[in-house]
C-alpha positions as CSV (number, residue, x, y, z in Angstrom):
1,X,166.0,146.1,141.0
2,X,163.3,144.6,139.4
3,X,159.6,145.6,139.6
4,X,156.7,143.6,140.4
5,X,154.7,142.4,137.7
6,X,151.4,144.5,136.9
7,X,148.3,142.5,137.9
8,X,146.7,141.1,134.6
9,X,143.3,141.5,134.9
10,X,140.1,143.7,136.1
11,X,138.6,140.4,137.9
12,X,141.7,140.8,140.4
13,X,141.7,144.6,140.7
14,X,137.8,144.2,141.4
15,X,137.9,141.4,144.0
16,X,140.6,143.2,146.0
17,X,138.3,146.5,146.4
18,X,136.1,146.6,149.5
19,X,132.7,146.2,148.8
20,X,130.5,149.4,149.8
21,X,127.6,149.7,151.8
22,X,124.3,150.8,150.0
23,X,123.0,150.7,146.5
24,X,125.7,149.5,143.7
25,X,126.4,151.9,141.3
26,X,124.2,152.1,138.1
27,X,127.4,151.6,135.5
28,X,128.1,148.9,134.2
29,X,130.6,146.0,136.0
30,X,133.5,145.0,134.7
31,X,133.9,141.4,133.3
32,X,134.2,139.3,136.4
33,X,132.7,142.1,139.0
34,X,129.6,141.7,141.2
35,X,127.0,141.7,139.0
36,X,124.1,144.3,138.5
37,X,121.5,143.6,140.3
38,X,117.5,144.4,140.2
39,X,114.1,143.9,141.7
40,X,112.7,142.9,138.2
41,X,116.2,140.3,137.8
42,X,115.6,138.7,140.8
43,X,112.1,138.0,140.6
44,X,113.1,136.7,137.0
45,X,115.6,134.2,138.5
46,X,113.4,133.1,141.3
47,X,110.6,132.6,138.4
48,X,112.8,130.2,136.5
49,X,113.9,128.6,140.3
50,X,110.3,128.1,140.5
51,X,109.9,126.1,137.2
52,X,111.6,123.0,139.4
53,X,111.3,124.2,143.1
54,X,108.4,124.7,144.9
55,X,107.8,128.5,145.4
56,X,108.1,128.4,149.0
57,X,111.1,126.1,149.2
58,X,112.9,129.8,146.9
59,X,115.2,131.6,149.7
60,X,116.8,134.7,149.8
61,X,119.9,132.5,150.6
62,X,119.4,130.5,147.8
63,X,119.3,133.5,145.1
64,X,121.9,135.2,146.9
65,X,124.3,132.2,145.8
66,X,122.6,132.5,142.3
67,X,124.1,135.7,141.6
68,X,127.0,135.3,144.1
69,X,126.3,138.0,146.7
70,X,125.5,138.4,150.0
71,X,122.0,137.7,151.7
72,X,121.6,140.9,152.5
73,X,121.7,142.7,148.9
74,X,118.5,140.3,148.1
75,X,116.8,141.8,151.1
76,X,117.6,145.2,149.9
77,X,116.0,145.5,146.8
78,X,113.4,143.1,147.3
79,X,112.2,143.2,150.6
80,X,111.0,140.8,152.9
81,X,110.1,137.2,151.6
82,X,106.2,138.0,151.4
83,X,107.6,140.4,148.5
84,X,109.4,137.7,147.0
85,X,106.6,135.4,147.0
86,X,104.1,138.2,145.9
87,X,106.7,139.3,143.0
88,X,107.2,135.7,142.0
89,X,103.2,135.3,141.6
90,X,102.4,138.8,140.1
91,X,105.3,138.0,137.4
92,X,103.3,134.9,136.9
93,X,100.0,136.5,136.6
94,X,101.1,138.8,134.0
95,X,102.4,136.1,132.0
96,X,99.3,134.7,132.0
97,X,96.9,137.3,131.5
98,X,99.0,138.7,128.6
99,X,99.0,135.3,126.4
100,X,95.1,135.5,126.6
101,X,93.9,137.5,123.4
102,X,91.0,140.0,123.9
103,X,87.5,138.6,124.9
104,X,85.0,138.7,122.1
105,X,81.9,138.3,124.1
106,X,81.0,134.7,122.8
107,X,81.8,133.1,126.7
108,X,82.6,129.5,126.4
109,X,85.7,129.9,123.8
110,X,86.9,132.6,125.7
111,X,86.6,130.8,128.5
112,X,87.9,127.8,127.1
113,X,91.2,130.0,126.2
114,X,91.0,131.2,129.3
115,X,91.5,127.4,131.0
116,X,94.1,126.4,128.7
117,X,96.4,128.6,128.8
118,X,96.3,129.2,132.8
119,X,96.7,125.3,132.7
120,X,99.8,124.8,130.0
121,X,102.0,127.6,131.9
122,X,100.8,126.4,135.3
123,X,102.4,123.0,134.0
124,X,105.3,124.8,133.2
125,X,106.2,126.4,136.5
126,X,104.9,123.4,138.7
127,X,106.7,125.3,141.8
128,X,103.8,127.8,141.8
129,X,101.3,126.1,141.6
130,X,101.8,123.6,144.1
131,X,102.8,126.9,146.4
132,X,99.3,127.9,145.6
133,X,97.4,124.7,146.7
134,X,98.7,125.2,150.3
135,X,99.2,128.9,151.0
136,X,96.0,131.5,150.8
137,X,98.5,134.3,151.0
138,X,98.7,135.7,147.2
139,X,96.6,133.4,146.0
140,X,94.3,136.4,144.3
141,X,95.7,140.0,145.6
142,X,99.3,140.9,145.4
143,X,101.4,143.3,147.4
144,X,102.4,145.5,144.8
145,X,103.7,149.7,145.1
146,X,102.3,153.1,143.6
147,X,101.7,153.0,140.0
148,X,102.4,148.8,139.6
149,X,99.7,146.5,138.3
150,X,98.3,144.1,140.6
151,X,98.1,141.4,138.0
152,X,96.3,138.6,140.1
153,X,93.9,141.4,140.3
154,X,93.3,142.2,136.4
155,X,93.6,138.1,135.7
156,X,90.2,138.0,138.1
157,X,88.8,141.1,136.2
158,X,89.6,140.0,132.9
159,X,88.1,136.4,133.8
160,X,85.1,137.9,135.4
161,X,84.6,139.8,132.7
162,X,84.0,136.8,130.5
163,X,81.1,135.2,132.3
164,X,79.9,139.0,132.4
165,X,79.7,139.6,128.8
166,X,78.1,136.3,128.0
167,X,74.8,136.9,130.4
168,X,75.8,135.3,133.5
169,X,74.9,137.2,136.9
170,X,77.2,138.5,139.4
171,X,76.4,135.9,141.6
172,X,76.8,133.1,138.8
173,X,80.1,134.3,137.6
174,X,81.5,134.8,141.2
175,X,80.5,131.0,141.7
176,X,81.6,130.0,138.4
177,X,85.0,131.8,138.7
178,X,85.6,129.7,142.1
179,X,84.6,126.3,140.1
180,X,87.0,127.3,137.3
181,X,90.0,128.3,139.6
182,X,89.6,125.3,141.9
183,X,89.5,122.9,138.8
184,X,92.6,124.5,137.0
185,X,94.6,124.6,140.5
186,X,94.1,120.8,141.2
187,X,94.5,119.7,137.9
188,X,97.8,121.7,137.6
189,X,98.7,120.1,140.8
190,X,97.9,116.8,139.5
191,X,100.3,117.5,136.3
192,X,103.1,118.9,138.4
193,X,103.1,115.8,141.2
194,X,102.9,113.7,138.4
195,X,100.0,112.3,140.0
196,X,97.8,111.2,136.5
197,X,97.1,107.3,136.9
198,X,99.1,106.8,133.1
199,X,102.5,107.9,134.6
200,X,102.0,105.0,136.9
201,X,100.6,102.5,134.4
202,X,102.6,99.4,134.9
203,X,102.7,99.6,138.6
204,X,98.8,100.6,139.2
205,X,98.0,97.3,136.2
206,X,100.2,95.0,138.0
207,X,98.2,96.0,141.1
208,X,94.8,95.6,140.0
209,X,96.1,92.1,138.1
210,X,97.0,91.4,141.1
211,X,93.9,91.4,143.0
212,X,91.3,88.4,143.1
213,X,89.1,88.4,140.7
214,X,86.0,87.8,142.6
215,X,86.4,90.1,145.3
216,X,86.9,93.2,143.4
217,X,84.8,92.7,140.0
218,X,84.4,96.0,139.2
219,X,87.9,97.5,140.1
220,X,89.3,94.6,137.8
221,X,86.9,95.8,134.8
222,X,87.7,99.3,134.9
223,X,91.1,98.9,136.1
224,X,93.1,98.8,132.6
225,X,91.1,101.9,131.7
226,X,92.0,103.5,134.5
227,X,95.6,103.1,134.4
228,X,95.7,105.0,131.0
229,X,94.3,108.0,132.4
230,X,96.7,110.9,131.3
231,X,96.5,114.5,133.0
232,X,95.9,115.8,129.7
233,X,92.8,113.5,129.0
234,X,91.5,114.1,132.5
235,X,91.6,117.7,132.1
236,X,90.1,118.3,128.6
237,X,87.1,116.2,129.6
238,X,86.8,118.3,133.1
239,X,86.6,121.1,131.4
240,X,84.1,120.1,129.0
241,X,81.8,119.0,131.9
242,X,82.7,121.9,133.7
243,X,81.9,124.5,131.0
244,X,78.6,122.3,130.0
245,X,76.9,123.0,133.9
246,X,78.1,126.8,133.3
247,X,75.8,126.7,130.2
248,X,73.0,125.4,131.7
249,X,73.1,128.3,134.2
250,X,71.8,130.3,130.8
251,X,68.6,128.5,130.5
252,X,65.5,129.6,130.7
253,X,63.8,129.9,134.6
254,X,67.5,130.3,136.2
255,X,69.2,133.3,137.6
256,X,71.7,133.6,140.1
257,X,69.4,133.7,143.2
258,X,68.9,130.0,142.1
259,X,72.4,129.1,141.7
260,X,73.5,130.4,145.0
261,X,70.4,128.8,147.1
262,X,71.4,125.2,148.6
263,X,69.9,122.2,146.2
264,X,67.3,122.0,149.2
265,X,66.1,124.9,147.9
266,X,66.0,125.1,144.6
267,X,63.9,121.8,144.4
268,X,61.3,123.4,147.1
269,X,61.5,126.6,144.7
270,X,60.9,124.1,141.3
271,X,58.4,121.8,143.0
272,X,56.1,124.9,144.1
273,X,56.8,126.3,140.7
274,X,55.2,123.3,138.8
């Protein structure tokens, strides 16, 4: 009598073995097993997923068929999907704040480092930051445990920081901070819905050509121009004029109180000055 052949391979013995219930063990799988899983590999994965997919669009279904397990071993290490979303950003904060080298106390370069690298790797991962421009939730504070960094946190202190050290006020830097963040959210969103009038060139020119030359002077002058507007362009000279009002917040007769008191004010306050 002849015996039955010897199964070939680990990937067979392992899918015939009923999955247990609870935390996979920490040794290491055998070619073709379940793979080992993590908080800090997920949130990795979902990071890349983010790169193409906006954030909020990232499921626990979805990474569950990126590592080919069930729903439910997602939920177990991460959470609920407020921790995915708050891991995905806080793994994104870090990145950031850790490609910035120290401040040296001379405000505008710093700051100016400070802008462009937020805006290069918010053009990388386009599926945050267009998550950002519609939720509030995570936006600045993330849900983090005992002993982890909240790193939206130090990316506020280390920014903060910056307008600090070169003379601004509390109140200027808090404002200035908003101004900065607001600009590098909707340029980034600009970049990653392609949005800039130059990837649209030959349809926006054919439109303007288009149009009658004496009812619309002035769009048909700056027209051509306009169409060659890159997101790049637009957001080098932004941030010069941004960066150029900071700096006349430094000059002599201005403090905070001014900065924060509606233009009303301000002009009452100069006028009586004089």
């Amino acid at each position: 009598m002849t015996a039955a052949p010897k199964k070939k391979t680990d990937e067979v013995i392992a899918e015939a073995t009923p999955r247990r219930r609870g935390r996979p063990p920490k040794a290491a799988s055998a070619i073709g097993a379940e793979p080992i899983l993590s908080r800090n590999v997920i949130i990795e994965r979902a990071s890349e997923m983010a790169r193409e997919t906006p954030l909020d669009q990232v499921s626990m279904v979805q990474l569950a068929k990126e590592f080919g397990v069930a729903p439910g071993l997602i939920h177990y290490y991460l959470g609920s999907r407020d921790d995915l979303i708050s891991g995905v950003l806080n793994s994104y904060y870090r990145r950031r704040l850790e490609a910035l080298p120290a401040l040296t106390g001379d405000w505008r370069p710093d700051v100016e480092k400070i802008a462009r690298t937020s805006y290069a790797l918010a053009r990388d991962m386009p599926g945050v930051s267009l998550y950002i421009a519609s939720h509030n939730r995570f936006r600045l504070f993330q849900s983090v445990g005992p002993g982890e960094t909240d790193y939206g946190l130090a990316l506020f202190n280390h920014t903060t920081s910056c307008f600090l050290q070169g003379g601004f006020s509390a109140q200027q830097t808090a404002l200035a901070y908003h101004l900065l963040a607001q600009y590098l959210l909707s340029s980034s969103v600009s970049a990653a819905g392609r949005q800039s009038p130059a990837e649209h060139s030959a349809y926006i020119r054919g439109k303007f050509d288009a149009a009658p030359d004496d009812r619309y002077p002035a769009a048909k002058l700056v027209g051509k121009e306009f169409s060659e507007l890159s997101a790049d362009r637009a957001f080098d000279e932004g941030l010069r004029l941004l960066l150029d009002g900071f700096e006349q917040w430094l000059g002599p007769g201005i403090d905070g109180s001014d900065i924060a008191a509606p233009r009303a004010a301000r002009r009452k306050r100069a006028a009586t000055a004089q």
